[in-house]
C-alpha positions as CSV (number, residue, x, y, z in Angstrom):
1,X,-15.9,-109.1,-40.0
2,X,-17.0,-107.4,-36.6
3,X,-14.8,-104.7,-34.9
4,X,-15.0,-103.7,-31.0
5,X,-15.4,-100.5,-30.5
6,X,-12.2,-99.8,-29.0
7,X,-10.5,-101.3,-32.1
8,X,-12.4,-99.1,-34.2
9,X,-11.7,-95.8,-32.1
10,X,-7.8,-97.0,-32.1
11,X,-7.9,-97.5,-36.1
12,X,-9.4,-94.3,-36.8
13,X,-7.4,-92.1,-33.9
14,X,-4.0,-93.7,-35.8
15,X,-5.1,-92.5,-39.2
16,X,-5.7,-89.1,-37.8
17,X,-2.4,-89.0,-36.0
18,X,-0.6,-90.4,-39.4
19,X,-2.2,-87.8,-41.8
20,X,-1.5,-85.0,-39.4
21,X,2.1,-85.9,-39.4
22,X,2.9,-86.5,-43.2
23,X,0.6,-82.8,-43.9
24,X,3.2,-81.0,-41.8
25,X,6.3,-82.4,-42.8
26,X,5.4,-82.0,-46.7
27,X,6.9,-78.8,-47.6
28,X,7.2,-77.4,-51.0
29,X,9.1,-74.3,-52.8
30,X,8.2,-71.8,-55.6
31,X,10.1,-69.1,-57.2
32,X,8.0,-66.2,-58.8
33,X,10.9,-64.1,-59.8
34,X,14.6,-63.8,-59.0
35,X,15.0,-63.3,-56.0
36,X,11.4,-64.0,-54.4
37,X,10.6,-67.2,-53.4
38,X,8.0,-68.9,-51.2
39,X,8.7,-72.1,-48.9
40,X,5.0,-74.0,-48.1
41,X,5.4,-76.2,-45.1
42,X,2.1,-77.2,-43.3
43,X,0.1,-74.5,-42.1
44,X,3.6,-71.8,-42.7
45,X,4.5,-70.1,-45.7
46,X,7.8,-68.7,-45.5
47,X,8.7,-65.6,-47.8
48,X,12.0,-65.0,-49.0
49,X,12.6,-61.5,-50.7
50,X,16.3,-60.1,-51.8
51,X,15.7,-56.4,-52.0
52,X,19.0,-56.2,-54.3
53,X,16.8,-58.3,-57.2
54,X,12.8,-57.7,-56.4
55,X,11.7,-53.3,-57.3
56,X,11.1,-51.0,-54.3
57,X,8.0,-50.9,-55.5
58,X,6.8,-54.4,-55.3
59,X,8.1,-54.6,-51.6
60,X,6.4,-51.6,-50.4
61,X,3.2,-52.8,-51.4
62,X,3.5,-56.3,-49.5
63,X,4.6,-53.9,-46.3
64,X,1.5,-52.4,-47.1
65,X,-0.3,-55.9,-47.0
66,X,1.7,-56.7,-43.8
67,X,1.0,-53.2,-42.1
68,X,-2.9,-53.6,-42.8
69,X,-2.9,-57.0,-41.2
70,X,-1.1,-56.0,-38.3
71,X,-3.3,-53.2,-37.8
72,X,-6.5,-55.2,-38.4
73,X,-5.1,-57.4,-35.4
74,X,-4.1,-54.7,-33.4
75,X,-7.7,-53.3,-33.6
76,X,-9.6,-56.3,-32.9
77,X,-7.0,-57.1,-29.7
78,X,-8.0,-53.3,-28.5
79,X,-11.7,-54.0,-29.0
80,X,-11.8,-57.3,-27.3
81,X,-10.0,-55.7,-24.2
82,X,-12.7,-52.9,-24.1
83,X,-15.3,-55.2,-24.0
84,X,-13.7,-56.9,-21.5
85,X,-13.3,-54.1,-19.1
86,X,-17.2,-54.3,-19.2
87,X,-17.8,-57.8,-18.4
């Protein structure tokens, strides 16, 4: 069986499209503890926390997690500006 080249390119552009569809429409859900679950859907993760059920404790340090990474951006957004100023 010979393909043309545009069949082929048409085959393999639809497979890409399909697979990239169903990935981000699959979604899945996890529960670690009362009160703290996770919702996977493509490239998201969603994070549900009810302060009420989950320790002080354990949400400071995630805050903690979420402060460093919005530093981290913060400092790499500042440092690309600065080098910009010198291009």
């Amino acid at each position: 069986m010979i393909f043309e080249a545009e069949e082929v390119i048409t085959l393999l552009t639809s497979v890409l499209k399909t697979s990239s569809a169903s990935r981000t429409s699959l979604s899945s859900r996890h529960q670690f503890a009362l009160g703290a679950t996770v919702l996977y859907k493509g490239d998201k993760m969603v994070l549900n926390l009810d302060r009420s059920r989950i320790p002080t404790e354990c949400i400071e340090r995630i805050e903690a997690i979420l402060k460093e990474l919005e530093k981290r951006h913060f400092d790499a957004a500042r440092f690309s500006l600065h080098l910009s100023v010198f291009t």
